[in-house]
C-alpha positions in Angstrom: -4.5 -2.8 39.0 -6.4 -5.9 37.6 -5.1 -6.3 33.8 -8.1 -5.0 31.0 -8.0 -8.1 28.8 -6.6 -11.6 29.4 -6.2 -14.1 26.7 -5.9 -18.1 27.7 -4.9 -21.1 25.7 -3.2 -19.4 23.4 -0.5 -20.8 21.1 1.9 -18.0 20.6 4.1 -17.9 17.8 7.2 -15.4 18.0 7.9 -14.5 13.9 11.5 -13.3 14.7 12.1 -17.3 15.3 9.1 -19.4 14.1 8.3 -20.9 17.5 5.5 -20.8 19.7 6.9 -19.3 23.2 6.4 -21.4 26.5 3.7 -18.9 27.6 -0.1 -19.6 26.7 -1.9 -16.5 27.9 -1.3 -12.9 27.7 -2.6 -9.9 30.1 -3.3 -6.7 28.3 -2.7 -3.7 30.6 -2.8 0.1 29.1 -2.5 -0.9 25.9 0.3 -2.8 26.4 1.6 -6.7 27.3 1.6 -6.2 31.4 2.3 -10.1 31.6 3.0 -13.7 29.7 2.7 -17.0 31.7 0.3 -19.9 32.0 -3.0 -20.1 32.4 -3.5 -20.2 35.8 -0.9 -17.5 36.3 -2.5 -14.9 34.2 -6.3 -16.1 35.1 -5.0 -15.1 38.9 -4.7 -11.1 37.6 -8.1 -10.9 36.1 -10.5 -9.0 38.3 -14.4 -8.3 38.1 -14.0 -6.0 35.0 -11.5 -7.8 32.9 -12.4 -9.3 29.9 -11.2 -13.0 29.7 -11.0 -14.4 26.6 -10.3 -18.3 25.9 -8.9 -18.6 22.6 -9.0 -22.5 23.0 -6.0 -23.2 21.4 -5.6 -20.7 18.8 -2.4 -19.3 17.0 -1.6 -15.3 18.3 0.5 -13.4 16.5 1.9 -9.9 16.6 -0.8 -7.8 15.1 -0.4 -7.6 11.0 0.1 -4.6 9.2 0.3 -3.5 6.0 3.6 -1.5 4.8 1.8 0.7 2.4 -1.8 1.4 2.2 -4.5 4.5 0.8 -7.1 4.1 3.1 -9.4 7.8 2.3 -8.5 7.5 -1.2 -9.1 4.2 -1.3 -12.7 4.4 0.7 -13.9 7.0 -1.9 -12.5 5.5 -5.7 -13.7 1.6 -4.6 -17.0 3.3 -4.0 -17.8 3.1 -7.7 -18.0 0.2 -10.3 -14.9 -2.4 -10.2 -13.5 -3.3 -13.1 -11.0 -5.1 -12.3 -12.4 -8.3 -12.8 -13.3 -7.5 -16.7 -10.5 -9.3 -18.6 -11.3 -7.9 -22.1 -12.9 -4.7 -23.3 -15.9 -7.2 -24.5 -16.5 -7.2 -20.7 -15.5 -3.5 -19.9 -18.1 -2.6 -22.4 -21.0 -4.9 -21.1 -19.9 -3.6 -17.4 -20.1 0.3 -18.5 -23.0 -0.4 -20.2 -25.4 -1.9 -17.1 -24.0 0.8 -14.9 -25.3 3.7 -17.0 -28.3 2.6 -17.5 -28.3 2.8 -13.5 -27.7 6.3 -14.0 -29.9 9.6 -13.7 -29.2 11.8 -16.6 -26.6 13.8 -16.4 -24.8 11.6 -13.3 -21.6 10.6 -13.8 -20.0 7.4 -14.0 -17.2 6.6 -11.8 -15.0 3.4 -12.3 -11.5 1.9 -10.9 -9.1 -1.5 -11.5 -9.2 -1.4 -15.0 -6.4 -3.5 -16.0 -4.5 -2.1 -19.3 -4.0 -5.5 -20.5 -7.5 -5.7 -21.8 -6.8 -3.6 -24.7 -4.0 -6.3 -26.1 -2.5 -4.2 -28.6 -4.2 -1.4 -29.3 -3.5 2.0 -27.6 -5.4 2.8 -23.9 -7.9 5.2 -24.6 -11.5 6.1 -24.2 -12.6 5.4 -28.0 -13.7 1.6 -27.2 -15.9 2.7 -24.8 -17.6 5.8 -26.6 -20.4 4.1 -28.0 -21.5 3.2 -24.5 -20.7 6.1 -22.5 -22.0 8.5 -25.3 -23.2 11.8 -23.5 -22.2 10.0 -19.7 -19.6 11.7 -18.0 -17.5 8.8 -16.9 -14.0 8.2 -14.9 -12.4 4.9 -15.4 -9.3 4.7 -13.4 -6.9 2.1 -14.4 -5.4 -0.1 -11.5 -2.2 1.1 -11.2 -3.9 4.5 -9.4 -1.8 7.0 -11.7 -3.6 6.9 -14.6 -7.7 7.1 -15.9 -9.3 7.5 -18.8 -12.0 10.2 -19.3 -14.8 10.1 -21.5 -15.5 12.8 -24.3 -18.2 14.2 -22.2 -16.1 14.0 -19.0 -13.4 16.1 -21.3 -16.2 18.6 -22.6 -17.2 19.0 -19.1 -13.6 20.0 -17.8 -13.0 21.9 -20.5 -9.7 19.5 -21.7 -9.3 20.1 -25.5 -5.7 19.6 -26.0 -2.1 19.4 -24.6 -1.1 20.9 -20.9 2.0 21.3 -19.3 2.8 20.4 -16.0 4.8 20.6 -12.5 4.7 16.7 -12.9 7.4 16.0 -15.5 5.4 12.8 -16.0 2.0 14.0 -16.2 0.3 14.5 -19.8 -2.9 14.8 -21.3 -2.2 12.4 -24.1 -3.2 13.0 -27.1 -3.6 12.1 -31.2 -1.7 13.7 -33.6 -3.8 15.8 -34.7 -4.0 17.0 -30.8 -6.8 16.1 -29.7 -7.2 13.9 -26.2 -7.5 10.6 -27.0 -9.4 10.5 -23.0 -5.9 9.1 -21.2 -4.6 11.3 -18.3 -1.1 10.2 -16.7 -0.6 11.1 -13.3 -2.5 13.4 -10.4 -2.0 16.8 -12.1 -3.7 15.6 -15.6 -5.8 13.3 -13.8 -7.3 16.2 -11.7 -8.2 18.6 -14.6 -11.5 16.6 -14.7 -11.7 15.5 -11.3 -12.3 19.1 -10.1 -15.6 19.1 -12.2 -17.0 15.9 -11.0 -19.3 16.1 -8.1 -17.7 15.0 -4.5 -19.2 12.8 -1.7 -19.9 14.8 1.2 -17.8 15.0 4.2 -20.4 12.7 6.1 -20.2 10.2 3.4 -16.1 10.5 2.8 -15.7 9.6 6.9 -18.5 6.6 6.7 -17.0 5.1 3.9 -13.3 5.4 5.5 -15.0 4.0 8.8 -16.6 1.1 6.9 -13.3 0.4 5.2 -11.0 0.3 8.0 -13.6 -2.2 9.7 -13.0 -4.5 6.9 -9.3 -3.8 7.4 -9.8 -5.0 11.0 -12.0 -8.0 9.9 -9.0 -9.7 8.1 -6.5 -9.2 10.8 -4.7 -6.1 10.0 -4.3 -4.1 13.0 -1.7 -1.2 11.7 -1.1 0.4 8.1 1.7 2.7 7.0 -0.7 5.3 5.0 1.3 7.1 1.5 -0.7 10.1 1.6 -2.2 12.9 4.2 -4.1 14.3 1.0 -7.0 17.1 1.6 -8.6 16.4 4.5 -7.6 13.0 5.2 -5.8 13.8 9.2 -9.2 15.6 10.0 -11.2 12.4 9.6 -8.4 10.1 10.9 -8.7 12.7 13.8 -12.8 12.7 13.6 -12.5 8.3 13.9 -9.6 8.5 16.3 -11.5 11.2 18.6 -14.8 9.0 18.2 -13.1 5.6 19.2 -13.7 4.7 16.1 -10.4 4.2 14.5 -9.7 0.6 14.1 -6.2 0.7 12.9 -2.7 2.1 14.3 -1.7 4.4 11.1 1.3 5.9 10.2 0.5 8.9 7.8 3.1 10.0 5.3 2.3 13.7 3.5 3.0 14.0 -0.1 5.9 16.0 -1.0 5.6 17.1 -4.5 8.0 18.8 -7.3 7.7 22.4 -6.7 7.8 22.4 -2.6 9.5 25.5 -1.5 11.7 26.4 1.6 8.3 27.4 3.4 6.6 23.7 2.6 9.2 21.7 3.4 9.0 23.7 6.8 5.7 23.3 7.3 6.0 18.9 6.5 8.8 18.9 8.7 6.9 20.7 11.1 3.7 18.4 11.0 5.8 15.8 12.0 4.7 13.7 15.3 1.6 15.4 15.1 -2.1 13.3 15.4 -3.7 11.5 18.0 -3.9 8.0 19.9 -4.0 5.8 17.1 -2.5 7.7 13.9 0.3 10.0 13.5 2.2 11.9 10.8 5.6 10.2 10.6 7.8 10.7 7.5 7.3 12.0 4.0 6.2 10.6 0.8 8.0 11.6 -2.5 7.6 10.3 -6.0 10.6 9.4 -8.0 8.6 7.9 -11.5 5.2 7.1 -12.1 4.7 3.1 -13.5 5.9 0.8 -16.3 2.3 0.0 -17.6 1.2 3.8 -18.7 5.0 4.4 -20.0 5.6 7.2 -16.8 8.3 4.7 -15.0 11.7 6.3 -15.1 14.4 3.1 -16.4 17.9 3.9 -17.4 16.6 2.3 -21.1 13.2 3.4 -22.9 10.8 0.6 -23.0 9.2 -1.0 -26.1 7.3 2.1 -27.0 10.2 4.5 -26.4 8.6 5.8 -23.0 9.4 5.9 -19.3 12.3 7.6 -19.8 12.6 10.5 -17.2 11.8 11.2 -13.8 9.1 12.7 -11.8 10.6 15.4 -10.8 12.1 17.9 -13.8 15.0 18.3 -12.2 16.1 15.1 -10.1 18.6 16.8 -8.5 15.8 18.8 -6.3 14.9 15.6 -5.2 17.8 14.8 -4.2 18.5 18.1 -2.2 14.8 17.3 -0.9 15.8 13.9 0.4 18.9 15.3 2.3 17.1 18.5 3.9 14.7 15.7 5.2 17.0 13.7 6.4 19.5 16.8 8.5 15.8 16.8 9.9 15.5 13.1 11.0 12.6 13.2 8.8 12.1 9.6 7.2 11.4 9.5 3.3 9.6 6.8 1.8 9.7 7.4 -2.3 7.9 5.5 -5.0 10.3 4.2 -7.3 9.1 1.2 -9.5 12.1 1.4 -12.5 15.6 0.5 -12.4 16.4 4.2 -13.0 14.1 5.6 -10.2 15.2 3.2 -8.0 18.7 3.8 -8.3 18.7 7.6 -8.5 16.8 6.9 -4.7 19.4 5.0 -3.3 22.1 7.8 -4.3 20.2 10.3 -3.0 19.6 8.3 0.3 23.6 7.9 0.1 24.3 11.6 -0.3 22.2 12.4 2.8 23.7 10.0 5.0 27.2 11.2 4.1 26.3 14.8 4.8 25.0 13.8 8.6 22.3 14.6 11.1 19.3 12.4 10.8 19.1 9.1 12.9 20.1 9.2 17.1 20.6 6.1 18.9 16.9 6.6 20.3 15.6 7.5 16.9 16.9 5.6 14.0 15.8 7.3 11.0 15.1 4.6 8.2 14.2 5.6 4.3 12.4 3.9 2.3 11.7 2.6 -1.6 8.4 2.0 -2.3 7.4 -0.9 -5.1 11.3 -1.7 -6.5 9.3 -3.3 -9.9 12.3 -4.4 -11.9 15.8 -3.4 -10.8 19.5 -4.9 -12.1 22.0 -6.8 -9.5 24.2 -4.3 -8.6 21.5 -2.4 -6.9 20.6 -5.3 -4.5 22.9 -5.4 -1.7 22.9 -1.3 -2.0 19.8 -1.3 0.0 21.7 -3.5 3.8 24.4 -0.9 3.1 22.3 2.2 3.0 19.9 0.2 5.8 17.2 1.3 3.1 14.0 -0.3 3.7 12.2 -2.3 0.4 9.1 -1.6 0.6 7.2 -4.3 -1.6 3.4 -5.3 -2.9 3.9 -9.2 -4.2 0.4 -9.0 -5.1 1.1 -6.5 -7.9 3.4 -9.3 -9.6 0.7 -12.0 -9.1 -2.7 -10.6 -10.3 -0.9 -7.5 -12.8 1.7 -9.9 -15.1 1.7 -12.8 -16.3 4.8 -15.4 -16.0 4.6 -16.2 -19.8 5.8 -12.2 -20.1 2.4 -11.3 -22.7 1.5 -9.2 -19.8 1.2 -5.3 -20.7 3.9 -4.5 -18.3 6.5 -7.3 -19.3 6.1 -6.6 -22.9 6.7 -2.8 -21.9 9.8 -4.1 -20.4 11.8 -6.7 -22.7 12.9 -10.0 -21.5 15.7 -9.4 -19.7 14.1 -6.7 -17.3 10.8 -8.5 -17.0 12.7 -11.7 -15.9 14.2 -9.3 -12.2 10.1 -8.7 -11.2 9.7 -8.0 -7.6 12.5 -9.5 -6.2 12.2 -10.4 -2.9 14.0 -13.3 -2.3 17.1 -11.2 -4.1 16.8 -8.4 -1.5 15.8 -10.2 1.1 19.0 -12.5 0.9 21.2 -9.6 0.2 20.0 -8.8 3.9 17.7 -5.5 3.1 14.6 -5.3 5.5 11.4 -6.1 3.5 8.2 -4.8 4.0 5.1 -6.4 2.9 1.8 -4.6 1.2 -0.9 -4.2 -0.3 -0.9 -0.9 -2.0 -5.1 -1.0 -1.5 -6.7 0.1 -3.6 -4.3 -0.9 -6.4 -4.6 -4.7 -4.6 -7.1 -5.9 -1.7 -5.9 -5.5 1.3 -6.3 -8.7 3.5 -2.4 -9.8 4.9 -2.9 -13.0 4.3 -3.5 -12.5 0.3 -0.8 -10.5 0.6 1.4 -12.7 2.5 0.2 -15.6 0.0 1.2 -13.8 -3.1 4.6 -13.5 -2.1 5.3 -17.2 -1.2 3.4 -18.6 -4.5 3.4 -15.7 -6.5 0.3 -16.5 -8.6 -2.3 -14.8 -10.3 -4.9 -15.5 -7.3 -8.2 -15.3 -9.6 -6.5 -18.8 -10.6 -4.2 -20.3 -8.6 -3.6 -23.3 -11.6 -1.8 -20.8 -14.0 2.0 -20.9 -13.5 3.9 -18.5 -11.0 5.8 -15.2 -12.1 9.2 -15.9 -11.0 8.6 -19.0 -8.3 12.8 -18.4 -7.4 11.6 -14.7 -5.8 9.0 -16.3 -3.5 9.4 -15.6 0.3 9.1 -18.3 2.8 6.3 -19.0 5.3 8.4 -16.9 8.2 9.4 -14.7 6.0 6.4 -13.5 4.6 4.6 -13.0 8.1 8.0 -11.2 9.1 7.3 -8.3 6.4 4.4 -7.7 8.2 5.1 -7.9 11.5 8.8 -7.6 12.6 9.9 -6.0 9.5 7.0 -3.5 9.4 7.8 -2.5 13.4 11.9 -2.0 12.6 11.0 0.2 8.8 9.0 2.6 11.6 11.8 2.8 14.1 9.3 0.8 16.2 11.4 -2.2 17.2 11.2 -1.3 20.8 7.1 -1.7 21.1 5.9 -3.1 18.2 6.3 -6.4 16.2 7.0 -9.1 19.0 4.7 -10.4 21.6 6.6 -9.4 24.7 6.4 -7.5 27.8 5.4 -4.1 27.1 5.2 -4.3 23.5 1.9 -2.7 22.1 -1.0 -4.8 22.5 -1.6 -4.9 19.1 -2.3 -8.8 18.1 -3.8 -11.0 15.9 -5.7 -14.3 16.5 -6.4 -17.0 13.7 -7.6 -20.5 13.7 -4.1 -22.2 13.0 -0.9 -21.1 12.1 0.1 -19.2 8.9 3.2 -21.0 9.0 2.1 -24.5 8.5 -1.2 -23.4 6.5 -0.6 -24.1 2.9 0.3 -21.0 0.7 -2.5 -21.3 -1.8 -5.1 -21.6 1.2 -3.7 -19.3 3.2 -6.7 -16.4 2.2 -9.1 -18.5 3.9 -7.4 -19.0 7.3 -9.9 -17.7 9.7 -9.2 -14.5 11.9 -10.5 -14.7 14.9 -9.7 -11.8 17.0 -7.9 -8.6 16.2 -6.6 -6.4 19.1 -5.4 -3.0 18.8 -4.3 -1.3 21.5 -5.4 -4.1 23.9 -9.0 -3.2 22.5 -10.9 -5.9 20.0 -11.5 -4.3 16.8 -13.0 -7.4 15.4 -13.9 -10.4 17.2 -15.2 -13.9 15.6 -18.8 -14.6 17.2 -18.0 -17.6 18.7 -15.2 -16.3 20.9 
């Protein structure tokens, strides 16, 4: 059999050593790397229907992906106004302003990135904004994804005119002291008492808008995403792309597992597992330990400046915990969110527990869980993570483009000194020998890998890449940072075996840029051209001169 694809003069670097290999072409067989060798070697296999493809000297690497992605959710909230690049509510005001004047009456207004740090001082809430949005039905989430405020009409609409309790131990409808909501809604549950009124996108629209994303995705050289969420109807259209050969990324789709699951859910998310199609599955379960540090719903072991983020997600952390190990007995990989010290912590000895009960991982299917985010934690947590062969799960961008390394920064203040000085510390884990995975979060941050591997080896705000880094001694190295993605990314899914190398029968899953991301300086590292993205030995985006 004459190989599908066959790539010449190729320079192909290996990110478990830094090196280019000896070989310069690659034959693409079923998916899969059926051959490495020379030119003239691998030009020999190609028959009358293979695609040959001279890269003229370009760098190949194993196909990028990012460790923690929302791609539906993502397509639908980035489909109304960005915010995020409004740096004061002078800004937010004049942004609101122009987009309902767009509107038909009675339309509502949806936006997302607002960054918290525009209101300085003064409480996060809907009043600045009421004079502009005055009879619009408007959703501002704020960039962090776990928060949004809702205008007084919004409110009236959804019938929110006071306090609720909730499953969510952090969610709240926050309101004044006289009880009334001041338009902030911490977390999904409180966030959804007004989503439920506001019109939805069709189901035509919802898969478009997933396809067109996911392109992009492709464009910038991703070619695999682990996905944090299976929410409503998300497998369906990953199914509906997959089924259509439209499905440009390799996904890995963790379902939610939320406080309240019974016996009979936690059956059916075990059960779900390995289920999907050629190019996405259901592997592993994603929990929630706190919310975040920036709307006070982070869970630390001390209250922050304003007394909050002081308990967990879960009412009773110990269900969690019984959660994590019932999981585990079922070699069912967990990947929890847990951005505080006391989230994080509370993780790890649940992990612990599990492990010392048994079950789980087999020699042919090492079962690896995972902490999403790991914002600000203490030393003695560090090395906690090799020994539990926990996987850190981290988004570098978050620290670049979300504080500030001066600490005026919503989220440092929040903190105090001493915890804002341990942000994101990947160098820290990464030398006390945890595997790191690199992300983007998206839509919290965009989602091209090279931003992302960019942030963490300058770790600067990247609207401005003069200002001053936030903690330059936590920056990853060139290798390093293209290992989180690759290498890293393949061993946190167990996928060691096929996935994050370019070898002999290793997933044809690659990525092609103009010169190597090892020698290309950090701060320019955004703009390196990708020119060919394989997945699956199939080109999912290809540069027009190629």
């Amino acid at each position: 059999m004459h190989p599908r694809l066959v790539l010449l003069s190729a320079r192909l670097l290996d990110p478990a050593t830094g090196t280019f290999l000896p070989e310069t072409a690659v034959a693409v067989s079923g998916g899969r790397i059926s051959a490495l060798g020379d030119d003239g070697g691998i030009r020999a296999l190609a028959g009358p229907s293979t695609t040959v493809i001279d890269l003229k000297g370009a760098v190949v690497t194993p196909g990028l992906v990012d460790g923690h992605l929302h791609p539906v959710s993502g397509a639908e909230l980035t489909h109304g106004l960005d915010l995020s690049g409004c740096p004061d509510l002078g800004a937010v005001r004049e942004a609101l302003a122009r987009e309902a004047r767009t509107l038909a009456p009675g339309a509502w207004l949806h936006g997302w990135g607002l960054d918290p740090n525009v209101f300085g001082d003064r409480p996060v809430e809907s009043a600045p904004f009421d004079a502009v949005l005055d009879g619009v039905p408007a959703l501002l989430l704020l960039f962090d994804a776990h928060s949004m405020l809702a205008s007084r009409r919004a409110l009236e609409l959804a019938g929110v005119d006071g306090p609720r309790t909730f499953d969510q131990a952090s969610a709240e409808v926050v309101c004044d002291a006289g009880g009334r909501p001041t338009g902030l809604l911490l977390e999904d549950a409180a966030c959804e008492l007004v989503e439920r009124v506001a019109p939805r996108p069709t189901r035509e629209e919802r898969r478009d808008r997933l396809a067109a994303a996911l392109r992009g995705m492709a464009a910038t050289g991703l070619t695999g995403g682990h996905v944090m969420d299976a929410n409503g109807d998300s497998p369906a259209l990953y199914a509906d792309l997959d089924a259509a050969g439209e499905l440009p990324l390799r996904l890995r789709v963790a379902p939610w597992c939320q406080p309240g699951t019974d016996a009979d859910g936690l059956r059916g998310l075990i059960e779900q597992q390995g289920t999907g199609g050629d190019l996405w599955r259901t592997e592993g379960v994603k929990l929630f330990m706190d919310g975040t540090v920036d709307n006070g719903t982070a869970w630390l072991e001390r209250p922050d400046c304003h007394g909050e983020s002081t308990h967990a997600f879960w009412p009773d952390p110990a269900e969690y915990t019984h959660i994590v190990g019932e999981l585990h007995r079922a070699a069912v990989p967990t990947a929890t969110h847990a951005i505080g010290d006391a989230a994080v912590r509370h993780v790890l000895d649940s992990v612990e527990k599990a492990l010392a009960g048994g079950g789980g991982s087999t020699a042919a299917r090492p079962v690896r869980h995972r902490v999403e985010h790991i914002e600000t934690v203490p030393d003695d947590t560090l090395r906690r993570f090799a020994a539990l062969d926990v996987v850190a799960s981290m988004q570098p961008t978050h620290c670049c483009d979300f504080t500030r390394a001066d600490h005026t920064d919503n989220w440092s203040r929040r903190l105090g000194e001493e915890r804002a000085s341990r942000a994101w510390r990947c160098r820290d884990l990464w030398d006390s020998g945890a595997t790191v995975v690199l992300g983007s979060d998206w839509p919290i941050a965009p989602y091209p890998p090279l931003g992302v591997m960019a942030g963490a080896r300058h770790r600067r705000p990247s609207r401005d890449l003069t200002l001053p880094p936030h903690g330059p001694e936590q920056a990853l190295t060139a290798l390093e940072a293209l290992q989180g993605m690759t290498v890293n990314a393949a061993r946190a899914a167990g996928e060691e075996h096929e996935a994050g190398r370019i070898a002999v029968g290793h997933r044809a899953d690659l990525t092609v840029f103009a010169d190597s991301p090892l020698t290309t300086q950090a701060t320019d590292l955004p703009d390196l051209p990708v020119l060919l993205t394989l997945v699956d030995g199939r080109p999912t985006h290809r540069a027009a001169h190629l």
